[in-house]
Each structure stands twice: as structure tokens, then as C-alpha cells.
C-alpha positions as CSV (number, residue, x, y, z in Angstrom):
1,X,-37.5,17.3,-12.8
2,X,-35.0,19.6,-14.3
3,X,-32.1,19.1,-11.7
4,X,-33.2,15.5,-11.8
5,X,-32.3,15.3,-15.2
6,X,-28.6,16.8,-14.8
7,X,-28.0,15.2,-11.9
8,X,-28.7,11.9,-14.0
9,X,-26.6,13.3,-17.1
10,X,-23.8,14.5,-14.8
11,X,-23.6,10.7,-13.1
12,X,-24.0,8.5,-16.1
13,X,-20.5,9.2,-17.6
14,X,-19.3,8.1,-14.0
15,X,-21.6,4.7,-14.1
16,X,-21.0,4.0,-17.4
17,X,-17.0,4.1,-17.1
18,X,-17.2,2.3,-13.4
19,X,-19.7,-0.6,-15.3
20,X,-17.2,-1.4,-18.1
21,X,-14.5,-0.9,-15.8
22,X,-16.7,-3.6,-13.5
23,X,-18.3,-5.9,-16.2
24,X,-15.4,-6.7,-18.8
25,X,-13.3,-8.1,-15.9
26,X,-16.1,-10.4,-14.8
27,X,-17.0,-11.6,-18.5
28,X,-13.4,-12.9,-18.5
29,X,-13.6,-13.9,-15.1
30,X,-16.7,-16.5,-16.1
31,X,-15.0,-17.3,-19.2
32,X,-11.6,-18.8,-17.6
33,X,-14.1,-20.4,-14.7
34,X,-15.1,-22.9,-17.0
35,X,-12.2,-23.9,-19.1
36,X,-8.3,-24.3,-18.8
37,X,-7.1,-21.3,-21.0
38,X,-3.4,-20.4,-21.9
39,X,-2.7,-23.8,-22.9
40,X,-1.5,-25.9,-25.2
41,X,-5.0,-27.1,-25.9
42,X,-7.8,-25.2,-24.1
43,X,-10.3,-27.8,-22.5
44,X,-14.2,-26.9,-21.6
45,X,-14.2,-28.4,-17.6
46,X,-17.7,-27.0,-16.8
47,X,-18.2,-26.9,-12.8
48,X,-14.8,-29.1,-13.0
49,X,-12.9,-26.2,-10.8
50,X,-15.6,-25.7,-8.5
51,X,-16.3,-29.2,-7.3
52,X,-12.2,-29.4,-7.2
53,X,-12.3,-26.5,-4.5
54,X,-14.3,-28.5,-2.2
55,X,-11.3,-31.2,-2.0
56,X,-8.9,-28.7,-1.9
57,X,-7.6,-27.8,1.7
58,X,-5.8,-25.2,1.0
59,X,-8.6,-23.0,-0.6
60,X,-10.9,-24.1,2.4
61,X,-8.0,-23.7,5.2
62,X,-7.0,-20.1,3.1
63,X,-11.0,-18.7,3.0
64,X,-10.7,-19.7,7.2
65,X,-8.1,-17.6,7.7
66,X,-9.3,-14.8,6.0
67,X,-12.3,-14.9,7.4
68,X,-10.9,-15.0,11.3
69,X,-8.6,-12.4,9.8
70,X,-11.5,-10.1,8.8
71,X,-13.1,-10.9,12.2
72,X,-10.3,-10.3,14.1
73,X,-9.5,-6.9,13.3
74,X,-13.2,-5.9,13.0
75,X,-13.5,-6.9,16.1
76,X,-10.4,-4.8,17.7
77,X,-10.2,-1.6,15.0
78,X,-14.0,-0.7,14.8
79,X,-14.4,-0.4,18.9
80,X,-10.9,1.1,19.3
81,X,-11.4,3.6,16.7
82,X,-15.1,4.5,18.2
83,X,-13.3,4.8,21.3
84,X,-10.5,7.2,20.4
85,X,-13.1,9.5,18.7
86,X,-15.1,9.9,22.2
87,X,-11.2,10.9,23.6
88,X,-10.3,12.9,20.8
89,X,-14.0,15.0,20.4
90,X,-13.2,17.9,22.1
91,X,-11.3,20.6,20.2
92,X,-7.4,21.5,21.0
93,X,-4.0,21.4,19.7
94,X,-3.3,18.4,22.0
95,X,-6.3,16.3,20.3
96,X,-5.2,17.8,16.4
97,X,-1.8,16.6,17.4
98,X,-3.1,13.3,18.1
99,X,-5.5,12.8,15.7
100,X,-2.9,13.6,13.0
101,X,-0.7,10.9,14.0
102,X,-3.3,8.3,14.3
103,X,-4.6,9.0,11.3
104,X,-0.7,8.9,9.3
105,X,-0.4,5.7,9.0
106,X,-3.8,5.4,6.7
107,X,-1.9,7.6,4.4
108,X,1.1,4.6,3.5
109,X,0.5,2.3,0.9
110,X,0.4,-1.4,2.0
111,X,3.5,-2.1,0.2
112,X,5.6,0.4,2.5
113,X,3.7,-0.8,5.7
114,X,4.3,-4.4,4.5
115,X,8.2,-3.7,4.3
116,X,8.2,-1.1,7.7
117,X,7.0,-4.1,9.6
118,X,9.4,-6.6,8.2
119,X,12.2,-4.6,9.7
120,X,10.4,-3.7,12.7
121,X,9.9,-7.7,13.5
122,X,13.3,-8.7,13.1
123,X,15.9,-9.3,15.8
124,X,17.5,-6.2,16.2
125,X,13.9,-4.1,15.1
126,X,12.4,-2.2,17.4
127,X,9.4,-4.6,17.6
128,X,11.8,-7.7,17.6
129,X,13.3,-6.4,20.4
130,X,10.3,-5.1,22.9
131,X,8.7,-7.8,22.3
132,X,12.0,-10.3,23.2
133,X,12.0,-8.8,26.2
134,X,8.8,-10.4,27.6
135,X,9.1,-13.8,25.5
136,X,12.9,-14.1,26.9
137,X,13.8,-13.8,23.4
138,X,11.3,-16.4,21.8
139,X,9.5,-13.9,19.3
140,X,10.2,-15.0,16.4
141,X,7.0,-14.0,13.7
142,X,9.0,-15.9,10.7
143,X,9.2,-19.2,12.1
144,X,6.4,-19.3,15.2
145,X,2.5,-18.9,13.6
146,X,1.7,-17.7,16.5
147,X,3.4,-14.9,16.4
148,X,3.4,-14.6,12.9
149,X,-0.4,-13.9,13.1
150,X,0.1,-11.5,16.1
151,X,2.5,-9.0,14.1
152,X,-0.1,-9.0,10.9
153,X,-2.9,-8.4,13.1
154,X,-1.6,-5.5,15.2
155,X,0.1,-4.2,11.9
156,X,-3.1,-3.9,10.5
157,X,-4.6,-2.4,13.8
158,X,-1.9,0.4,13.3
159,X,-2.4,0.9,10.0
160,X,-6.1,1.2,9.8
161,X,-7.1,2.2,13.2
162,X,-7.1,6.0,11.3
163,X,-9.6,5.1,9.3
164,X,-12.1,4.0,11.7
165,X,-11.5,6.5,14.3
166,X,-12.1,9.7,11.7
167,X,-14.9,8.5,10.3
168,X,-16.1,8.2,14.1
169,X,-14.5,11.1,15.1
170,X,-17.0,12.3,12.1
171,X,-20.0,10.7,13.3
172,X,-19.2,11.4,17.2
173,X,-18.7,15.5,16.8
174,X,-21.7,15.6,14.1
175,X,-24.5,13.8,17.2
176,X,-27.2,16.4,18.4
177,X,-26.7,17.6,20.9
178,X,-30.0,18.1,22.1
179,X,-31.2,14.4,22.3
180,X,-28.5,13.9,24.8
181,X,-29.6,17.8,26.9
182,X,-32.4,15.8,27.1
183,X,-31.6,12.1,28.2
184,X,-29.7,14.1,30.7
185,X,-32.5,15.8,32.4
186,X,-34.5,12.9,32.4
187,X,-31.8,11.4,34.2
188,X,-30.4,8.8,32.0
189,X,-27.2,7.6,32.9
190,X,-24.0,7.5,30.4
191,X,-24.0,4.3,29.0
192,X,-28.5,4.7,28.4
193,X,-27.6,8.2,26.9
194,X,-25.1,6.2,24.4
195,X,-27.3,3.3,23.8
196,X,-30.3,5.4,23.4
197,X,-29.6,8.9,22.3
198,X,-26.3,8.8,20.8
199,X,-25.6,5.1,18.7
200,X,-28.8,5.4,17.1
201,X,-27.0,8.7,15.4
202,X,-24.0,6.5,14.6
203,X,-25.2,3.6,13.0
204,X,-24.9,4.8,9.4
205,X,-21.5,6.1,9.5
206,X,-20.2,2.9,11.9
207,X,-22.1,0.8,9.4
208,X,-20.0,2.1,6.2
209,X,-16.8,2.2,7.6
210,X,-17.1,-1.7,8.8
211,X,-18.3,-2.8,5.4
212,X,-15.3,-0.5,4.1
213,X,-12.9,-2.5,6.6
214,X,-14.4,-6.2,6.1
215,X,-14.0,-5.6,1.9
216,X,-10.2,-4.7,3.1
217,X,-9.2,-6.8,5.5
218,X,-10.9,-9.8,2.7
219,X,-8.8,-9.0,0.4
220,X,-5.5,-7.9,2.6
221,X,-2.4,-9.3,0.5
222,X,0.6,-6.3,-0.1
223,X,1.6,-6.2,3.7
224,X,1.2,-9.8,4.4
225,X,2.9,-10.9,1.4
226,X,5.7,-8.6,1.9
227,X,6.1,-9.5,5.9
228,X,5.4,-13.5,6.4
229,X,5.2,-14.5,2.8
230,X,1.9,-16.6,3.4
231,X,4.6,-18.2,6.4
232,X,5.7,-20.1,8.3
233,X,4.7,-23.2,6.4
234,X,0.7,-21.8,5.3
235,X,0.1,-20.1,8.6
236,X,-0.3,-16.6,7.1
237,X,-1.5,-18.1,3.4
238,X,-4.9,-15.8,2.8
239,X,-7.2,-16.7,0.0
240,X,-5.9,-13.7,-2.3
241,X,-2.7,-15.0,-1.9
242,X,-3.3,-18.2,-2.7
243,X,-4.9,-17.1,-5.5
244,X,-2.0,-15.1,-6.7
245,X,0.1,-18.3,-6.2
246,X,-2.3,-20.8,-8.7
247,X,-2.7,-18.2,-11.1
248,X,0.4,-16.0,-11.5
249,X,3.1,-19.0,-9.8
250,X,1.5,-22.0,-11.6
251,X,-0.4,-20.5,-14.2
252,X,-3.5,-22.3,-13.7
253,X,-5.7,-20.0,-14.3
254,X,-9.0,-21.2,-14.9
255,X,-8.9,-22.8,-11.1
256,X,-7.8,-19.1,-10.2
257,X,-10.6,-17.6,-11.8
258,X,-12.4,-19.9,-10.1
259,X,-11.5,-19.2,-6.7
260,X,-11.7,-15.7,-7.4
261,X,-15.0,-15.9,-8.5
262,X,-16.1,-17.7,-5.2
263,X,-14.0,-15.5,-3.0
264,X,-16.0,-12.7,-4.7
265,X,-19.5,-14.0,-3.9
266,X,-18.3,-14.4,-0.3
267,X,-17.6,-10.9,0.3
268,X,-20.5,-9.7,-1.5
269,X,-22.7,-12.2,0.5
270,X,-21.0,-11.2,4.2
271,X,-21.1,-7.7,3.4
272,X,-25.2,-7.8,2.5
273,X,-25.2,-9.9,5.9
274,X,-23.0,-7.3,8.0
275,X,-25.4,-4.1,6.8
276,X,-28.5,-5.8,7.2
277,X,-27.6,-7.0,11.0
278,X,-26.3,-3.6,11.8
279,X,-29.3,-1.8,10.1
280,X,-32.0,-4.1,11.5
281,X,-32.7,-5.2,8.4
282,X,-33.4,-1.6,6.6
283,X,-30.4,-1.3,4.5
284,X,-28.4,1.9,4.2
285,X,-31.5,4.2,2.2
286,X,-34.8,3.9,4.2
């Protein structure tokens, strides 16, 4: 009861500070939702921005492209980075090497990526120019979507691939080893002994670092913003930055609280969805 109670004493300075920090934002947040502050003549709309959102095909067409974003690079980071770890496992200056530079990148704030890939994608860039080689000189990520959307998804696969694969790397070297001693004499073959005796060991730490990652890639703006601009046209436009643009640009910021308080509920809601698929339903505390 005793080291209950400073354990409890020792955390609630923490909780306290991170609530405040958490609350006051979001008190503002529902205040501007509902109104049209900052102007001459503030305005009570009521659900006015929200039904507006719904007609606005930007803010759907922006919420779609952050989601296949998010999707995307789930999809090709989580897998890679699980993969890597299984290389990787075994101790040696070789695999420290390695594992050092994958995991540099993680280390760069988004701004710095952001601006590293902007040079890299241009003409004479070292990206520009592999990757005119097998377009015939066509690659062009500021004026071709296509391309556009290539460049910020593999950017992102370089720059967060580290994460994934050393929380795996974690997760992987951590696995008892006796469950697998086991499945072996029983004469399970590899892929049983990692369906049965080894993911079932994974599935808290792989769980974490995806909801980490889908919060991220949600919310990706610095590099994008920095690289494409939103561009070419809207191609690259991702909710946060369109939220940036209404509220900071245009200084409508009642529809940006708006959006932001939408966007939030959509991350909150995928993120539930996402650990309860990947935990069968049991959460993260059983």
C-alpha cells in the first residue's frame, strides 16, 4: 500500500502538468468550433463549421489522402522494419554497423529531412538523377503527383523505418527461446514456429509502435510541406496542412478549429480500432 502510494505521489505531478498541458488547448479548441473569433464582430455559428465540412472537398479529399498516406507507409515500414530485425538479431560489428545507420535517420528532425529531400529530388540530386535514368528523364516530383507522392512516401520509409525496426529488433532478441526449442522438436516448420511460438510474443511491442507510426504519419506536415508544398496543384495537400492553410493563411479560425477538432476524433477513433484488431479485442493491459 505504501509503495502504492508514492508511486501515485511521484506520478501525479507528471498527470497533472500533461492534463493542463492537454485540457486548456482543447477548451479553446471547442470554444473557436462554435464561433468566428478574431473578428471584427465575433458571431456564435453553432454546428455552422461542421455541416460546412461536409460540402467542402478539400477537407474530404485532404482527410483521403492522409488516410492512404497513413496506410501506405504502415503498410511498407511496419513489415520492413519486423523484417530487418529477424536480419539484424544476431550480435556482430557488421549488424551494430547496420543497425546504426538505419536507425540515423530517426534521429533528424522533419524539417531537415523535409529540406534533404528537396535537394535530393531535384534535377541534378542524387535522387533526381537515379531515378531519371529509368523514367528517361520524366521524374519530375514537383509537377507529376505521381511522383510527387512516391518521393514523400519513400522519404518517410527512410526516415522512419528506424523506428520500427528497433523497437522489433527489441521485441525479436527479447522472444523465449524455449517456446521455439520446443516447436522445433515437435517439428514445426518456420513459418508455424513464427505464427505460433514467436508473434504471439510480439504483438504488444508491434502493436505500440504501429499506433506510434499511424498518430505520425496522421499528422505528417514539416517534410511534406517543406518538399511538395501540398503540390502539384493539391496532390500532396494533407489534412494538417490544410489546416495550417485556413487557420494561419486565411485566418479563419473557427472552421480551423473545427477541422482540427474532427481530425482529432479520427485519430483517436482509428487508433482504438487499430489496438483492438491487433489485440483481439483485449486492449494493451489484460
Amino acid at each position: 500500500m505504501a509503495s502504492r502510494k508514492l508511486l501515485i505521489g511521484l506520478l501525479l505531478p507528471a498527470i497533472l502538468v500533461t492534463g493542463f498541458a492537454g485540457i486548456t488547448p482543447m477548451i479553446a479548441l471547442l470554444n473557436y468550433c462554435v464561433q468566428t473569433p478574431f473578428e471584427l464582430r465575433t458571431t456564435f455559428v453553432g454546428l455552422g463549421h461542421f455541416r460546412a465540412m461536409f460540402h467542402d472537398y478539400r477537407f474530404t479529399d485532404a482527410v483521403f489522402r492522409s488516410l492512404a498516406f497513413a496506410a501506405i507507409a504502415l503498410a511498407i515500414e511496419i513489415p520492413l522494419g519486423l523484417g530487418l530485425a529477424y536480419l539484424l538479431r544476431k550480435p556482430g560489428v557488421i549488424n551494430s554497423i547496420i543497425t546504426a545507420l538505419i536507425a540515423l535517420p530517426t534521429l533528424f528532425p522533419p524539417v531537415t529531412i523535409g529540406m534533404m529531400w528537396l535537394l535530393m529530388a531535384r534535377k541534378n540530386g542524387p535522387l533526381g538523377m537515379v531515378m531519371d535514368f529509368f523514367l528517361s528523364g520524366m521524374f519530375d516530383p514537383f509537377r507529376n503527383a505521381t511522383h510527387a507522392w512516391g518521393t514523400i512516401i519513400l522519404m518517410d520509409v527512410w526516415h522512419w523505418t528506424g523506428l520500427t525496426f528497433l523497437v522489433s529488433l527489441a521485441a525479436v532478441s527479447a522472444i523465449d527461446e524455449s517456446y521455439i526449442i520446443s516447436a522445433r522438436t515437435e517439428g514445426a516448420t518456420r513459418w508455424q514456429i513464427f505464427r505460433y511460438a514467436e508473434f504471439p510474443q510480439l504483438v504488444f511491442p508491434l502493436t505500440f509502435v504501429s499506433l506510434l507510426r499511424l498518430i505520425d504519419a496522421l499528422k505528417i506536415f514539416d517534410e511534406v510541406y517543406v518538399l511538395t508544398g501540398g503540390g502539384p496543384g493539391l496532390s500532396t495537400e494533407f489534412i494538417t496542412q490544410y489546416i495550417r492553410t485556413t487557420g494561419i493563411e486565411q485566418w479563419i479560425i473557427g472552421y480551423a478549429s473545427a477541422m482540427s477538432l474532427v481530425f482529432n476524433f479520427i485519430v483517436l477513433i482509428l487508433s482504438w480500432l487499430m489496438l483492438m484488431i491487433l489485440t483481439g479485442g483485449r486492449g494493451l493491459i489484460e
